[in-house]
PDB file of N, CA, C and O in Angstrom, chain B, residues numbered from 101:
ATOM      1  N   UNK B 101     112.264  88.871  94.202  1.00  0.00           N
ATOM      2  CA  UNK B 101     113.572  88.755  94.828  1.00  0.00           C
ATOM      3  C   UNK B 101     113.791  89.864  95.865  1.00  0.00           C
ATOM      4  O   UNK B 101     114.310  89.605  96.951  1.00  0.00           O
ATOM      5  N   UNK B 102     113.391  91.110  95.525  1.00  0.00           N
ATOM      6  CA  UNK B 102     113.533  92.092  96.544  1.00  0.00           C
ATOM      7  C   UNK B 102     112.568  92.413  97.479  1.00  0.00           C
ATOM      8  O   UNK B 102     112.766  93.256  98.353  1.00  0.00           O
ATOM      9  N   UNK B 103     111.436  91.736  97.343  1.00  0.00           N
ATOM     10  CA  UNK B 103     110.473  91.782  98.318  1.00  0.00           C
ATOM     11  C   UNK B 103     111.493  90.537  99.590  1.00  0.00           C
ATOM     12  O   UNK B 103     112.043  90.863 100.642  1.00  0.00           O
ATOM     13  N   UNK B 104     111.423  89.270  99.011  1.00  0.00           N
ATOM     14  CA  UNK B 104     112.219  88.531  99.954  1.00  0.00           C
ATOM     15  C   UNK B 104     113.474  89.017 100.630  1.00  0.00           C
ATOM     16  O   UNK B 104     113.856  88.710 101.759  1.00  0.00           O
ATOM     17  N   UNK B 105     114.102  89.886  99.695  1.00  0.00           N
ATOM     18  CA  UNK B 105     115.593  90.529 100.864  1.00  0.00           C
ATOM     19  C   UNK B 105     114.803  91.093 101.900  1.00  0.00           C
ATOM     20  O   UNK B 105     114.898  90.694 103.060  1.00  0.00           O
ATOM     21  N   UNK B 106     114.060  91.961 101.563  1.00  0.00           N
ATOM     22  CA  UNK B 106     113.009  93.337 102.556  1.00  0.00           C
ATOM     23  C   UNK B 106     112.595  92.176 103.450  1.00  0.00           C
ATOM     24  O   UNK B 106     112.094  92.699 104.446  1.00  0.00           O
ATOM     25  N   UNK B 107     112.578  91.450 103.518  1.00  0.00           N
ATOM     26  CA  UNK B 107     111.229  90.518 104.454  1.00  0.00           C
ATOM     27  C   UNK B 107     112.746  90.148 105.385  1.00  0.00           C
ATOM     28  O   UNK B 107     112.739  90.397 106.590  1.00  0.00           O
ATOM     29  N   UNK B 108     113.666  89.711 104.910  1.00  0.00           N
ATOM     30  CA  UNK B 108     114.809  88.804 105.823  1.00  0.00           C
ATOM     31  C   UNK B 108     115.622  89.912 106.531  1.00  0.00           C
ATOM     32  O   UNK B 108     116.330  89.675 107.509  1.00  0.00           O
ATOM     33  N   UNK B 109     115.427  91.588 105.773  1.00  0.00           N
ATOM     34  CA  UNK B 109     116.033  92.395 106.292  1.00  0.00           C
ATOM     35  C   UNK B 109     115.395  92.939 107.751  1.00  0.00           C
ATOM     36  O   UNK B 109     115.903  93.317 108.807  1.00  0.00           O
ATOM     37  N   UNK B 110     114.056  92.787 107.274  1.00  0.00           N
ATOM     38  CA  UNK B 110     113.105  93.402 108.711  1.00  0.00           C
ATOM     39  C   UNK B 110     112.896  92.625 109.560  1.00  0.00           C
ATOM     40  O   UNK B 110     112.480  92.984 110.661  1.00  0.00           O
ATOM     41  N   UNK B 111     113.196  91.056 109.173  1.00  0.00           N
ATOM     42  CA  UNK B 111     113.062  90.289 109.921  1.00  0.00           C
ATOM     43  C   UNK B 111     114.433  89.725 111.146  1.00  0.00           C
ATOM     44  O   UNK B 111     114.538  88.874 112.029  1.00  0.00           O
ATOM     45  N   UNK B 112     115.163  90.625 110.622  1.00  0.00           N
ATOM     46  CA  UNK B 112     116.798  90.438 111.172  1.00  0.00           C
ATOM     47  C   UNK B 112     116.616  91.566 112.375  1.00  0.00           C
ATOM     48  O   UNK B 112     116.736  91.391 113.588  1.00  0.00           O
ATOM     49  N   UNK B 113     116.291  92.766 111.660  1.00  0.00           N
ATOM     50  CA  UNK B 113     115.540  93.976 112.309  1.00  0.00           C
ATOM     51  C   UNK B 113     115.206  93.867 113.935  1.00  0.00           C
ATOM     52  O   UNK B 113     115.848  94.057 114.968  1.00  0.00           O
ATOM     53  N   UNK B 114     113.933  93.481 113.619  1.00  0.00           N
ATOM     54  CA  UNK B 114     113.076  92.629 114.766  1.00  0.00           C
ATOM     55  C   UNK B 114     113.694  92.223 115.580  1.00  0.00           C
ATOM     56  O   UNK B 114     113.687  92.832 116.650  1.00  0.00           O
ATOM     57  N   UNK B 115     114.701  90.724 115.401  1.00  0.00           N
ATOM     58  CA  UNK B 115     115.330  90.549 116.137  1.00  0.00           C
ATOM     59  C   UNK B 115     116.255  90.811 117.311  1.00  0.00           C
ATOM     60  O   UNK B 115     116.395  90.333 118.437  1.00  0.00           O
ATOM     61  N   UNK B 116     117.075  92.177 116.283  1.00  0.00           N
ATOM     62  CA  UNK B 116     118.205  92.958 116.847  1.00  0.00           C
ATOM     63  C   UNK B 116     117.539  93.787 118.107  1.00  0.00           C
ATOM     64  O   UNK B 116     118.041  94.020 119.206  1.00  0.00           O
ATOM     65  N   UNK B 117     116.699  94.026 117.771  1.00  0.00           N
ATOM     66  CA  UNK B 117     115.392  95.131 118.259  1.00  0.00           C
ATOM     67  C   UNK B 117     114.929  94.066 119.760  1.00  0.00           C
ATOM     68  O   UNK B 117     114.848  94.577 120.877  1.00  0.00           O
ATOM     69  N   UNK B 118     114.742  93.004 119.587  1.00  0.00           N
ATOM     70  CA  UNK B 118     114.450  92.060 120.736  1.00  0.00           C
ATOM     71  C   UNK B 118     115.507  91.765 121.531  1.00  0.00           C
ATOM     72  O   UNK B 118     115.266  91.671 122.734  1.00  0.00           O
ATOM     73  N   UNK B 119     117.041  91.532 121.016  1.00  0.00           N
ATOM     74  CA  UNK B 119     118.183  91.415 121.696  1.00  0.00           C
ATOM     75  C   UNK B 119     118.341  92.472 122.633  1.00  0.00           C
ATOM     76  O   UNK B 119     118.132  92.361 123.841  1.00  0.00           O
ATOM     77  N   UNK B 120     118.755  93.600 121.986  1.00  0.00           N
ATOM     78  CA  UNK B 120     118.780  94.939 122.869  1.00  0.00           C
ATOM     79  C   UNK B 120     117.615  95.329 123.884  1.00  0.00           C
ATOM     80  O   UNK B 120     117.944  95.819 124.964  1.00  0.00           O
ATOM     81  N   UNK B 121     116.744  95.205 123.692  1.00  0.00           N
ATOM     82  CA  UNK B 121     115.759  95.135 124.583  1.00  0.00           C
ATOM     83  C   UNK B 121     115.688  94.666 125.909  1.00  0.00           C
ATOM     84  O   UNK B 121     115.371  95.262 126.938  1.00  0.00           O
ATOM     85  N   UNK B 122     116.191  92.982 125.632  1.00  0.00           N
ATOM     86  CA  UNK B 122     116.183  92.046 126.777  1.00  0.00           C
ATOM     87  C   UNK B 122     117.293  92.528 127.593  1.00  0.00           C
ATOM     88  O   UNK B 122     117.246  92.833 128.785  1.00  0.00           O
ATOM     89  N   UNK B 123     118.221  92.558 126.867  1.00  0.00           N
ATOM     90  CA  UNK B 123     119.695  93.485 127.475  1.00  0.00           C
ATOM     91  C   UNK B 123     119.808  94.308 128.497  1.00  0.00           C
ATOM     92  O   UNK B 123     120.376  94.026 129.552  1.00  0.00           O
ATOM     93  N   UNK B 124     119.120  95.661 128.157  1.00  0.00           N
ATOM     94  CA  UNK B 124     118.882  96.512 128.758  1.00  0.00           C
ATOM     95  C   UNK B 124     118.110  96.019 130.080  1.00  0.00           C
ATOM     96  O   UNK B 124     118.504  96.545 131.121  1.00  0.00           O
ATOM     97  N   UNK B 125     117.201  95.204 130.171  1.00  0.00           N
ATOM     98  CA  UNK B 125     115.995  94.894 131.043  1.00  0.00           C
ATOM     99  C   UNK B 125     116.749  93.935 131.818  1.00  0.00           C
ATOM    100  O   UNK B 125     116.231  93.796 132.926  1.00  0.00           O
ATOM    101  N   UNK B 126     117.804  93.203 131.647  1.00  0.00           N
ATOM    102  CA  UNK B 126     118.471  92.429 131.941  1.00  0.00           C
ATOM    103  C   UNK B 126     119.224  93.146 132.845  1.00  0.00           C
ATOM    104  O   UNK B 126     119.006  92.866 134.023  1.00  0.00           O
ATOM    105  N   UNK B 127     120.076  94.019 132.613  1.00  0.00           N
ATOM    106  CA  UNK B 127     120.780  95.250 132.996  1.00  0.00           C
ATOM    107  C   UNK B 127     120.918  95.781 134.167  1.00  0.00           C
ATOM    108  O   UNK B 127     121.798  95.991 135.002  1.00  0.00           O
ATOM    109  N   UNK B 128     119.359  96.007 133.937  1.00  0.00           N
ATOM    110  CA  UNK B 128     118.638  97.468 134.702  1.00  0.00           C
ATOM    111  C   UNK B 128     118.489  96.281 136.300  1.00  0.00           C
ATOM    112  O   UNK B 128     118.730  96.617 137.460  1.00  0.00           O
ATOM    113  N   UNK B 129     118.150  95.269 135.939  1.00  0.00           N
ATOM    114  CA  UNK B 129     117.367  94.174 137.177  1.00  0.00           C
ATOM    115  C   UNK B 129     118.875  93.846 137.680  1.00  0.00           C
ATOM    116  O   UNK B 129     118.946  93.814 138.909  1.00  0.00           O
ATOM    117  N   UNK B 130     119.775  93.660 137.181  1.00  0.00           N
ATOM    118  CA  UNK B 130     120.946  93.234 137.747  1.00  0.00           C
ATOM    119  C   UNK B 130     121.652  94.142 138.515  1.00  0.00           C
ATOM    120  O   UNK B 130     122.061  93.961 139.662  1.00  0.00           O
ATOM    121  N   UNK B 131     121.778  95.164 137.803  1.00  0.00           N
ATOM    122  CA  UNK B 131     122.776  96.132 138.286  1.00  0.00           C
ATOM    123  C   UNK B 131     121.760  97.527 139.035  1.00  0.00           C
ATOM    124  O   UNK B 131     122.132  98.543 139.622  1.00  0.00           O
ATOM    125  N   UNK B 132     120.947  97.227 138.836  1.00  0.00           N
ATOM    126  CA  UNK B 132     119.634  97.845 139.569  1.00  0.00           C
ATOM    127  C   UNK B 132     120.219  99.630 138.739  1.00  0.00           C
ATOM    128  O   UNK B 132     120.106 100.573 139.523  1.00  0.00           O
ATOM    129  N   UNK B 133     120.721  99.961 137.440  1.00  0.00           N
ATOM    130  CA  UNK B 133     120.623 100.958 137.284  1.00  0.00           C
ATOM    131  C   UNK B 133     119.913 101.781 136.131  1.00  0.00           C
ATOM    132  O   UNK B 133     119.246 101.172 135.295  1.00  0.00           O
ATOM    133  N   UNK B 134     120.023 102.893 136.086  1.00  0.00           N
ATOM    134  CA  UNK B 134     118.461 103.899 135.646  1.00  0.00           C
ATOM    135  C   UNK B 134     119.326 104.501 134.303  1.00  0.00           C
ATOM    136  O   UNK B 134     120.284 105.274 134.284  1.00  0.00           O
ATOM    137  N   UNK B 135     118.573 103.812 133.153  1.00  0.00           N
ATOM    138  CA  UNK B 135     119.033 104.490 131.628  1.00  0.00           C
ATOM    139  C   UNK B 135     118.672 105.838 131.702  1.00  0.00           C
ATOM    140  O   UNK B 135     117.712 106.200 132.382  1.00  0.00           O
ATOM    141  N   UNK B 136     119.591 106.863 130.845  1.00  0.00           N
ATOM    142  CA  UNK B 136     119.103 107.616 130.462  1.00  0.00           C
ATOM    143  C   UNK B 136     120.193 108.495 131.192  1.00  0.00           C
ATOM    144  O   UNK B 136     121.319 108.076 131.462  1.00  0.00           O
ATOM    145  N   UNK B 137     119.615 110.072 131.552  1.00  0.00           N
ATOM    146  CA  UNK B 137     120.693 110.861 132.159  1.00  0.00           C
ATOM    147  C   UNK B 137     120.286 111.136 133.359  1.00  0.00           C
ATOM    148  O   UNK B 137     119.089 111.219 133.636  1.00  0.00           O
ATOM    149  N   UNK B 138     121.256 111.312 134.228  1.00  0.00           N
ATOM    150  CA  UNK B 138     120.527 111.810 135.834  1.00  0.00           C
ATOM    151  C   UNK B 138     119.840 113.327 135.810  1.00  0.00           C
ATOM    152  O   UNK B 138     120.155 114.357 135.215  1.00  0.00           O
ATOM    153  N   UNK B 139     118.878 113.033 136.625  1.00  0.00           N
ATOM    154  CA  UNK B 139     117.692 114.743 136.855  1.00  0.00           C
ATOM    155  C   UNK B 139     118.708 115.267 137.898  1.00  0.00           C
ATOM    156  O   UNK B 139     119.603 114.817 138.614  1.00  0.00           O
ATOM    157  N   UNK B 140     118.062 116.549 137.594  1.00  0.00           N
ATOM    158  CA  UNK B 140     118.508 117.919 138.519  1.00  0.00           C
ATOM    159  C   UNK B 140     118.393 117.132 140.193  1.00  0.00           C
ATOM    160  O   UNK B 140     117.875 116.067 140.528  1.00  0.00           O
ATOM    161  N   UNK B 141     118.958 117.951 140.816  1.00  0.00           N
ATOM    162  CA  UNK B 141     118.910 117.823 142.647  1.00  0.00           C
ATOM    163  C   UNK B 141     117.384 118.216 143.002  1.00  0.00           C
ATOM    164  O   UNK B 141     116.843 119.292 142.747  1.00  0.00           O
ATOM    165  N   UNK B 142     116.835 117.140 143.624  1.00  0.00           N
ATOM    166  CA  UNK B 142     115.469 117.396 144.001  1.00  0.00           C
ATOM    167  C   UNK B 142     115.179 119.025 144.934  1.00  0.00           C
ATOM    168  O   UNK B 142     114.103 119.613 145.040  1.00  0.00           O
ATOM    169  N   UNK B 143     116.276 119.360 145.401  1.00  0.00           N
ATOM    170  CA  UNK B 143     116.244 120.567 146.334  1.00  0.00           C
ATOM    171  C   UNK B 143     115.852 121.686 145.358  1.00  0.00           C
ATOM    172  O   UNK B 143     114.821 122.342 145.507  1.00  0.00           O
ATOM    173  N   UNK B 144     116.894 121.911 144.154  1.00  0.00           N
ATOM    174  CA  UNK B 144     116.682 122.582 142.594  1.00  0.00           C
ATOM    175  C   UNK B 144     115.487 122.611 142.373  1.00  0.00           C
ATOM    176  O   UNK B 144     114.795 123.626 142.443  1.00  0.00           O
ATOM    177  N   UNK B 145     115.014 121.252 142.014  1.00  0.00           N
ATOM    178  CA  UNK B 145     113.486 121.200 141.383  1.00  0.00           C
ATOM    179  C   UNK B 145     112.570 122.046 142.594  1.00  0.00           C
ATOM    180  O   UNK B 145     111.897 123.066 142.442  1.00  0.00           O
ATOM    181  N   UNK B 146     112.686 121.637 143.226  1.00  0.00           N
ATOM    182  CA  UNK B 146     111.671 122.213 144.603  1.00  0.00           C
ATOM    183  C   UNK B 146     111.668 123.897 144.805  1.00  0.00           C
ATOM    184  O   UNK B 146     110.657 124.543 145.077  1.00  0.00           O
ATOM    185  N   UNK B 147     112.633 124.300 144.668  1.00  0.00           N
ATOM    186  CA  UNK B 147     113.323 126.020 144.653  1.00  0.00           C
ATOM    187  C   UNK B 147     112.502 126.719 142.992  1.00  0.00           C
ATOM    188  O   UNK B 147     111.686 127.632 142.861  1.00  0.00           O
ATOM    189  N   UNK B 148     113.022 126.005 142.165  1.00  0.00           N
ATOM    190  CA  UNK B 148     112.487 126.081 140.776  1.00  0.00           C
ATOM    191  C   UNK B 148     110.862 126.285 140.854  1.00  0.00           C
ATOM    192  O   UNK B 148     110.361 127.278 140.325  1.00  0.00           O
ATOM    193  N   UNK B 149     110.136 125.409 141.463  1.00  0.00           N
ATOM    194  CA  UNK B 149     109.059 125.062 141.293  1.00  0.00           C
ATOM    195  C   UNK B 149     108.297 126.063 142.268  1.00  0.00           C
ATOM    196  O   UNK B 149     107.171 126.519 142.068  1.00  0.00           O
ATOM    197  N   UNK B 150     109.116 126.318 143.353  1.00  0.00           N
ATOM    198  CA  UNK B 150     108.389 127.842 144.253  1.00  0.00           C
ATOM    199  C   UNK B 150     108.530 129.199 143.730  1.00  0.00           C
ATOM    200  O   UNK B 150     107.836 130.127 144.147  1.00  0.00           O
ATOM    201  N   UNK B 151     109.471 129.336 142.770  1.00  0.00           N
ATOM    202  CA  UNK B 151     109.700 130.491 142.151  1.00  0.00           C
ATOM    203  C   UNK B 151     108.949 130.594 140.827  1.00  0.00           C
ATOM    204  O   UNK B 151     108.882 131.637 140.177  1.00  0.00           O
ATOM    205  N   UNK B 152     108.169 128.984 140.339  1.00  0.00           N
ATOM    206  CA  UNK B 152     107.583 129.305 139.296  1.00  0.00           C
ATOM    207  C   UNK B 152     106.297 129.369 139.924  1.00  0.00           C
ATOM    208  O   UNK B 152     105.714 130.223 139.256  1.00  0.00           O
ATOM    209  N   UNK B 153     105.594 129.015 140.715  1.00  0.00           N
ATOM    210  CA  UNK B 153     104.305 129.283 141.380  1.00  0.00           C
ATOM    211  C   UNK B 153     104.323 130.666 141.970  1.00  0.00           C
ATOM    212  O   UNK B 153     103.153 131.028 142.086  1.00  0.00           O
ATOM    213  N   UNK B 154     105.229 131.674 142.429  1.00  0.00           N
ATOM    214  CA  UNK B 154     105.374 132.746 142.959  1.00  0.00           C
ATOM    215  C   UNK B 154     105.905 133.753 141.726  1.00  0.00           C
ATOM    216  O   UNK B 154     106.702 134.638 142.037  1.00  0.00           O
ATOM    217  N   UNK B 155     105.488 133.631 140.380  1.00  0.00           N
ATOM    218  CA  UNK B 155     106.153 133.957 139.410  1.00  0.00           C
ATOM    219  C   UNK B 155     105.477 135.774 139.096  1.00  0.00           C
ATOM    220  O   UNK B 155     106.134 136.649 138.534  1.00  0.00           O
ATOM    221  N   UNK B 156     104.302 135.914 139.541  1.00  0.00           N
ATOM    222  CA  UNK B 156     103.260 136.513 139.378  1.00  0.00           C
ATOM    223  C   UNK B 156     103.822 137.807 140.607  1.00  0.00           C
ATOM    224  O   UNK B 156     103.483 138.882 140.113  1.00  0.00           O
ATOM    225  N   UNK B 157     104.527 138.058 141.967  1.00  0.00           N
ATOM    226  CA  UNK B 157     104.497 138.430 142.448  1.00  0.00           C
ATOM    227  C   UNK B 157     106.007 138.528 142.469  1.00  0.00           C
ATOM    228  O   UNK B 157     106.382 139.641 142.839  1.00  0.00           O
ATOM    229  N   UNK B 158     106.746 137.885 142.247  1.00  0.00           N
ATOM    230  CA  UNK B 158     108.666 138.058 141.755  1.00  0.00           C
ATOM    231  C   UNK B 158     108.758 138.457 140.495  1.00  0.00           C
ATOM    232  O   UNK B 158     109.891 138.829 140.187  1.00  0.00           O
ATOM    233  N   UNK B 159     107.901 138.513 139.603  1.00  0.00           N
ATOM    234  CA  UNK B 159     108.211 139.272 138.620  1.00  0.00           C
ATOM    235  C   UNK B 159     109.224 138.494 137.335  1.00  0.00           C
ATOM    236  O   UNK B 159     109.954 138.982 136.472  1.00  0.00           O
ATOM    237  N   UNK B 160     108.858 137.048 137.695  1.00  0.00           N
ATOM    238  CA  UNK B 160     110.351 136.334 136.886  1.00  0.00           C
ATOM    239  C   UNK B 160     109.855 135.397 136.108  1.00  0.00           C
ATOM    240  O   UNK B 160     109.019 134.626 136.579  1.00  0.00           O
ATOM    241  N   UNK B 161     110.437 135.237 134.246  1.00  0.00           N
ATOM    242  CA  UNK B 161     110.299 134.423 133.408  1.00  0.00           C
ATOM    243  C   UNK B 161     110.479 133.080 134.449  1.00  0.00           C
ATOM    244  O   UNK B 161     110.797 132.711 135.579  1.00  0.00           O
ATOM    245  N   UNK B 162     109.994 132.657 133.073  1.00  0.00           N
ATOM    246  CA  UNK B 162     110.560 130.788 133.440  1.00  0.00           C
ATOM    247  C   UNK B 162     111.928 130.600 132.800  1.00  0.00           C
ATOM    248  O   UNK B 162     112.587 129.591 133.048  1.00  0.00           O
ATOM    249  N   UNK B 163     112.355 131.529 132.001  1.00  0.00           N
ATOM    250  CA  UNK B 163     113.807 131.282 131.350  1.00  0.00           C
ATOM    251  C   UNK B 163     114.535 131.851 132.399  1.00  0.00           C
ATOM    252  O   UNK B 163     115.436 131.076 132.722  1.00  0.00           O
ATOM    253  N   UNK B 164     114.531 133.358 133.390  1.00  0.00           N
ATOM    254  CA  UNK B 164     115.075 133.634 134.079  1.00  0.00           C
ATOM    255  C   UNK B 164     115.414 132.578 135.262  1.00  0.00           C
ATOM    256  O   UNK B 164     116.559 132.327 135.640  1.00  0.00           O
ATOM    257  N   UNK B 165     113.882 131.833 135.934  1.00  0.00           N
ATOM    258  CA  UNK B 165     113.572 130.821 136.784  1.00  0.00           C
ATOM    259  C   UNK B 165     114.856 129.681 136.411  1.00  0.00           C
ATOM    260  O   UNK B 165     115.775 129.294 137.134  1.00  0.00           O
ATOM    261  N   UNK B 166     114.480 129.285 134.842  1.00  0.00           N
ATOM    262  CA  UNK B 166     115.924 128.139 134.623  1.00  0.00           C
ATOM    263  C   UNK B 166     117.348 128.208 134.691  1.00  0.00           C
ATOM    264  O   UNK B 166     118.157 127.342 135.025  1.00  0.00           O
ATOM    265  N   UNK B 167     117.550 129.623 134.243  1.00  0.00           N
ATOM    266  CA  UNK B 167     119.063 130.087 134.699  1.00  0.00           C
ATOM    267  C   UNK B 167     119.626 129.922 136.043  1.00  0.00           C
ATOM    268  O   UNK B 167     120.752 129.570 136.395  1.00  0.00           O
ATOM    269  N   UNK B 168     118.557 130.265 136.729  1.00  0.00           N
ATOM    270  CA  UNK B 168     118.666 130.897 137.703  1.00  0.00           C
ATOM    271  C   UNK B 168     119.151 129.460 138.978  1.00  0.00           C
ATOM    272  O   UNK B 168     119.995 129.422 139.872  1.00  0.00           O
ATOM    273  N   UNK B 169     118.131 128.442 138.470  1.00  0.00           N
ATOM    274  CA  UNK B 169     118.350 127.583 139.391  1.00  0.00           C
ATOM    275  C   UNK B 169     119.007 126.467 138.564  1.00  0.00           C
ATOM    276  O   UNK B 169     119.350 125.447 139.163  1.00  0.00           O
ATOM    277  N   UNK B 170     119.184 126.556 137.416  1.00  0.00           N
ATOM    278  CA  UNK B 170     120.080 124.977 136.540  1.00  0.00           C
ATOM    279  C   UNK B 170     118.921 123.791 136.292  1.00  0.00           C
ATOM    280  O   UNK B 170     119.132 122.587 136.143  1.00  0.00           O
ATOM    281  N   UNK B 171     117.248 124.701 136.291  1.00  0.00           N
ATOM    282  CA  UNK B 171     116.453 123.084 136.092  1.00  0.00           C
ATOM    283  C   UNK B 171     116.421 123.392 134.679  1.00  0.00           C
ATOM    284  O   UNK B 171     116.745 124.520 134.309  1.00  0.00           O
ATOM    285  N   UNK B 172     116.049 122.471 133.819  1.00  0.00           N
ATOM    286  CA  UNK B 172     115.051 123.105 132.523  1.00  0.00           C
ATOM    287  C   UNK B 172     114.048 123.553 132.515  1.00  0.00           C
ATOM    288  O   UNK B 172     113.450 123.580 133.590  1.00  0.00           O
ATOM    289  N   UNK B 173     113.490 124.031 131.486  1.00  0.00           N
ATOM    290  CA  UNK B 173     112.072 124.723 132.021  1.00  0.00           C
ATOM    291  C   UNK B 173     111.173 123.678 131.646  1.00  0.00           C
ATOM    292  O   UNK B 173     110.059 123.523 132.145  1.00  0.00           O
ATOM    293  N   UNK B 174     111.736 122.889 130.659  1.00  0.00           N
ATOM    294  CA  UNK B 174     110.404 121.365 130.603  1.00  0.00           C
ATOM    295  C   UNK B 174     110.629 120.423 131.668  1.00  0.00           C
ATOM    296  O   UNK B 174     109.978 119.400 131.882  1.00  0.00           O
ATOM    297  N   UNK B 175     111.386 120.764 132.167  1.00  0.00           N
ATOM    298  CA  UNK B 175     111.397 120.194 133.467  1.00  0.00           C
ATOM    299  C   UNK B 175     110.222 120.729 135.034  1.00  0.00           C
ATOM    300  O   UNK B 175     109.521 120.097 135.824  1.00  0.00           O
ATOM    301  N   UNK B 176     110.550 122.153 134.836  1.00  0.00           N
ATOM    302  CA  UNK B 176     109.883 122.973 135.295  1.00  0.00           C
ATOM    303  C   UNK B 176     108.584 123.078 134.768  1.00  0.00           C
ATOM    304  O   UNK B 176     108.216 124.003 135.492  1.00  0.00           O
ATOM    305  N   UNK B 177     107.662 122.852 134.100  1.00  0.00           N
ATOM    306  CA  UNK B 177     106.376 122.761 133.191  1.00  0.00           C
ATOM    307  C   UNK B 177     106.175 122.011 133.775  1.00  0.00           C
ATOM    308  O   UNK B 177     105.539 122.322 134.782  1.00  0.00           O
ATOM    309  N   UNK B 178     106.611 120.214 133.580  1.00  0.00           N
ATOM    310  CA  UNK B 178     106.066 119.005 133.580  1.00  0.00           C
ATOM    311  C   UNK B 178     106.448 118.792 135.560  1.00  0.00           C
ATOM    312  O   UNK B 178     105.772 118.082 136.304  1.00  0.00           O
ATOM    313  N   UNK B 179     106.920 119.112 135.725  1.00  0.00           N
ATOM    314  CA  UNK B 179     106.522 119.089 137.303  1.00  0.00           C
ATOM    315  C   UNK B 179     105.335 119.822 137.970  1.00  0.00           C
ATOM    316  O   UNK B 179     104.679 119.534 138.971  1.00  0.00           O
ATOM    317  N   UNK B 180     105.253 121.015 136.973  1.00  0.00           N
ATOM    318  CA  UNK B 180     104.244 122.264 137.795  1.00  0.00           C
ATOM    319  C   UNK B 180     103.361 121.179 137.450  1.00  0.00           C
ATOM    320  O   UNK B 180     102.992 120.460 138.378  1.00  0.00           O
ATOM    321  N   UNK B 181     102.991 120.952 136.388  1.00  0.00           N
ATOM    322  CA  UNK B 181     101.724 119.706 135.725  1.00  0.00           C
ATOM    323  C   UNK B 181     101.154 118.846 136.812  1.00  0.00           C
ATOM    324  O   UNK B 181     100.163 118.861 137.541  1.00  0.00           O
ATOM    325  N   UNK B 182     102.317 118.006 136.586  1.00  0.00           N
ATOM    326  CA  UNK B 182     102.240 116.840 137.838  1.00  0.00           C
ATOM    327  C   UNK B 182     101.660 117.456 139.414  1.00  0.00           C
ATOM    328  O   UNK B 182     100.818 116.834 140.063  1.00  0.00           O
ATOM    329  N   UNK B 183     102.115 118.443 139.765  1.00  0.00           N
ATOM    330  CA  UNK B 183     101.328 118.978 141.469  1.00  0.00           C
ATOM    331  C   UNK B 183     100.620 119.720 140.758  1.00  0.00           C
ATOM    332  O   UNK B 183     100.854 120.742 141.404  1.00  0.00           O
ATOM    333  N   UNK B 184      99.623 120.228 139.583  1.00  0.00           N
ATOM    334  CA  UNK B 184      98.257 120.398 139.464  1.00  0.00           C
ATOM    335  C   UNK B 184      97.303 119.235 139.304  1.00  0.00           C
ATOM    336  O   UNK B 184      96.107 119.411 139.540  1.00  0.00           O
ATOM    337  N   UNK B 185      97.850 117.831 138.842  1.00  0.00           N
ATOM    338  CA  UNK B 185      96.969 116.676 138.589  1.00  0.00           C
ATOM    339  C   UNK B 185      96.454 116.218 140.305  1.00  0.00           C
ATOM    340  O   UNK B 185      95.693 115.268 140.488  1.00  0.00           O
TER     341      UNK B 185
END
């Protein structure tokens, strides 16, 4: 008996899980807009990202670097990343 609830429960699951999905995708194509939260000002990232490559000769954390300009610093990481690939 409780294996069958578990089966109709996950199987309801699934579903809900497929509704929301299409939704969103539905959404995004209609209203042409971007889940999630908006990124920093590309100018920021760019300032951020010269002060973390020049870090060695300014003398400055990456926590100082994030204060300093309002990026995050995993923001700041995963960009430096990206222009080393």
């Amino acid at each position: 008996m409780f294996t069958m609830l578990g089966a109709i429960a996950e199987f309801e699951r699934d579903l809900i899980k497929d509704r929301t999905t299409e939704g969103r995708e539905k959404g995004q194509k209609l209203k042409e807009l971007h889940m999630g939260r908006k990124g920093k000002d590309e100018k920021d990232v760019k300032k951020a990202l010269k002060l973390f490559q020049e870090r060695e000769s300014n003398g400055l954390s990456v926590n100082e670097i994030a204060k300093m300009t309002g990026v995050p610093r995993s923001t700041i990481y995963a960009k430096a990343k990206e222009t080393r690939l």
